[in-house]
C-alpha positions in Angstrom: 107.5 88.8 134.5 105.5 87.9 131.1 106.3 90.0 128.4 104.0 90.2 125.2 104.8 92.3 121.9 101.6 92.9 119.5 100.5 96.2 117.0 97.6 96.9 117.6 95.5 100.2 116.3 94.1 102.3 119.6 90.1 102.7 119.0 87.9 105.4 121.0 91.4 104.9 123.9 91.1 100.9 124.2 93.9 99.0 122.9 92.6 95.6 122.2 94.4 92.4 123.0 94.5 89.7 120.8 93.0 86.8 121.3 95.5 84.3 121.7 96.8 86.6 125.0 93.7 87.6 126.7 93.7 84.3 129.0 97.2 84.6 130.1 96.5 88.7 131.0 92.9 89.0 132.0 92.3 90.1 135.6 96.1 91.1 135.5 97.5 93.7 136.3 99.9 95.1 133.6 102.3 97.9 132.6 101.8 99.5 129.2 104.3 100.8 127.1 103.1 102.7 123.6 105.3 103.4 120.7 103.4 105.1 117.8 104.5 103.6 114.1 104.9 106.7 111.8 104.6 105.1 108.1 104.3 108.2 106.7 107.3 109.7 107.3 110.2 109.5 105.1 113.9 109.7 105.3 114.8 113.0 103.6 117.2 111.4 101.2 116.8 108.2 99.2 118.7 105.5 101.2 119.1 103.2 98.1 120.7 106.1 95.8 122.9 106.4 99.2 124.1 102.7 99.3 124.2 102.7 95.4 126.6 105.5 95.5 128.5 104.1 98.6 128.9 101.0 96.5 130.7 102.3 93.5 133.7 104.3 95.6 136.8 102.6 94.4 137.5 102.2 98.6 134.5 100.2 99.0 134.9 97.7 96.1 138.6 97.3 97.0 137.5 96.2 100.6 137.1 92.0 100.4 135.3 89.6 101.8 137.8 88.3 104.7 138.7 91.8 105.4 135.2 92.1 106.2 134.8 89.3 108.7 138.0 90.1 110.3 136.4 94.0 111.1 133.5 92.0 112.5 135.1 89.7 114.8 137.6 92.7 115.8 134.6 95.1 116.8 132.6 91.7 118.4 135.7 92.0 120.4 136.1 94.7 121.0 139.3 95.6 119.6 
């Protein structure tokens, strides 16, 4: 199975396919899955103000760099 991933803006139902694709899928046929981008919507709080204020608890800045990378490689492994 080919798989292609393009945006693309949906005109009058048609969903164009770019030009670099339409060799390799014309004539084919293909299954179609849609997701809608929503640019307009918004979180409903401001995510940097979040990590800003995340980043100045006294637990946060205490937490070093190897401590870090350990908690990585402990969740990578599942532990």
């Amino acid at each position: 199975m080919l798989a292609e991933e393009f945006q693309a803006t949906v005109a009058n139902g048609k969903i164009q396919i770019p030009e670099l694709l339409m060799s390799e899928f014309e004539g084919c046929e293909v299954r179609v899955i849609v997701l809608k981008t929503n640019k307009k919507k918004s979180l409903p709080f401001d995510l940097r103000k979040l990590f800003q204020n995340t980043q100045i608890l006294p637990q946060v800045q205490s937490i070093s760099e190897n401590e870090i990378i350990a908690e990585i490689d402990n969740y990578r492994q599942g532990r």
